[in-house]
C-alpha positions as CSV (number, residue, x, y, z in Angstrom):
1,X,15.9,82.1,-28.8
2,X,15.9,83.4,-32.2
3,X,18.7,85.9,-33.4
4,X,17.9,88.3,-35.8
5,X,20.6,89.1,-38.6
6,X,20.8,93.1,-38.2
7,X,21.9,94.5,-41.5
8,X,23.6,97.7,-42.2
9,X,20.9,99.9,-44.7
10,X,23.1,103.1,-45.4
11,X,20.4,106.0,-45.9
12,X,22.0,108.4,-48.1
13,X,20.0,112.2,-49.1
14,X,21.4,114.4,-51.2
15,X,21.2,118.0,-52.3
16,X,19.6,116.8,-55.7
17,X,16.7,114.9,-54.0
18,X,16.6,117.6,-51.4
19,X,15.9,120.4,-54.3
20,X,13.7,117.4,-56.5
21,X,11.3,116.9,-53.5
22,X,11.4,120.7,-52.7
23,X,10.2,121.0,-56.6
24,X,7.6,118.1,-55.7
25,X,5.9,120.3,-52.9
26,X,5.7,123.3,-55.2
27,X,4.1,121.3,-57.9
28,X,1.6,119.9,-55.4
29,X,1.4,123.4,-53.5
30,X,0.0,125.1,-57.3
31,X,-2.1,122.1,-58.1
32,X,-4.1,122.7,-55.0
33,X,-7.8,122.4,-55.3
34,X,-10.6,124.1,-53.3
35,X,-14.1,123.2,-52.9
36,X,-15.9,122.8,-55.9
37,X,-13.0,121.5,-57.6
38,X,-11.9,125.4,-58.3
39,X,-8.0,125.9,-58.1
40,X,-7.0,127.5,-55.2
41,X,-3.1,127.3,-55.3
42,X,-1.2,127.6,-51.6
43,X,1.1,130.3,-52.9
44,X,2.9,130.3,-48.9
45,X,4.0,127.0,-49.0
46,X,5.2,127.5,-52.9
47,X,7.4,130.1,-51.6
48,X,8.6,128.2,-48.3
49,X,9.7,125.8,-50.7
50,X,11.2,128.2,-53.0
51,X,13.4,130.0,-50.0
52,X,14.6,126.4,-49.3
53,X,15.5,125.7,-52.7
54,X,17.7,129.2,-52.9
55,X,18.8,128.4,-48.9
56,X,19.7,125.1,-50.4
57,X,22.2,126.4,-53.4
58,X,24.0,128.9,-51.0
59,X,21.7,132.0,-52.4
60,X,21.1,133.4,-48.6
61,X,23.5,133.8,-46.1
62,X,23.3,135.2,-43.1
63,X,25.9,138.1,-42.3
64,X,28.7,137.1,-40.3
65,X,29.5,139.4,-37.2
66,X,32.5,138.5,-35.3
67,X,33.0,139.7,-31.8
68,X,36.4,140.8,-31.7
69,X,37.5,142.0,-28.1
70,X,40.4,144.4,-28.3
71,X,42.2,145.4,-25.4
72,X,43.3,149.0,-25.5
73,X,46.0,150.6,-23.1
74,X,44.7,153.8,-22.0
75,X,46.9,157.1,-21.1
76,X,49.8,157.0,-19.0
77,X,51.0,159.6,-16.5
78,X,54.4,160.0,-15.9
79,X,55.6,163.1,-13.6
80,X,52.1,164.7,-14.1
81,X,52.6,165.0,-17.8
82,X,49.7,162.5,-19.9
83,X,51.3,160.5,-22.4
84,X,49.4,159.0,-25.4
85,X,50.3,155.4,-26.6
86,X,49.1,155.0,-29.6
87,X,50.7,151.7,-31.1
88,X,48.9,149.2,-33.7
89,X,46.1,150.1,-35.8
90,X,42.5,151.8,-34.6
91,X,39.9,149.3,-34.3
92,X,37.4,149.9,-37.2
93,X,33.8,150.6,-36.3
94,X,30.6,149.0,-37.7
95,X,30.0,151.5,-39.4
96,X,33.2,151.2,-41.2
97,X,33.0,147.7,-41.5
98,X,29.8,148.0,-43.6
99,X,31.4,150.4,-45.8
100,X,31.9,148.8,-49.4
101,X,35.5,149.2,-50.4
């Protein structure tokens, strides 16, 4: 029985050859050639690569939402007579939350 020696290959990527080979498919997706020879540039997979590139360096990001549950104590009747707690701040609305301030 033979053993085999395993060896430990680290595989490293980076942003850099991320974005490089990103560039790559852009050059390649301009350079395209049709029949006859005739350029005929695949301008959708130029600009998939480009969104990646700008996805890539933190140029897109999605909105962040956050689900906040708030618990609110309602009214509180006391000898017939409604009382109105009002303690803490008023939750904000979305619509006040996309307000720039």
């Amino acid at each position: 029985m033979v053993k085999k020696k395993k060896t430990k290959e680290e595989f490293t990527y980076s942003k850099n050859d991320s974005f490089e080979n990103l560039e790559a498919v852009q050059q390649l997706a301009l350079n395209r050639r049709g029949k006859d020879d005739e350029a005929n540039p695949d301008i959708s997979v130029f600009l998939k690569a480009e969104e990646l590139k700008g996805k890539l360096c933190g140029l897109y990001s999605e909105k962040e939402k956050s689900a906040v549950n708030i618990k609110m104590m309602g009214s509180v009747i006391i000898d017939g007579k409604e009382l109105q707690i009002n303690v803490g701040e008023k939750p904000k609305t979305e619509k006040e939350d996309d307000r720039i301030t």
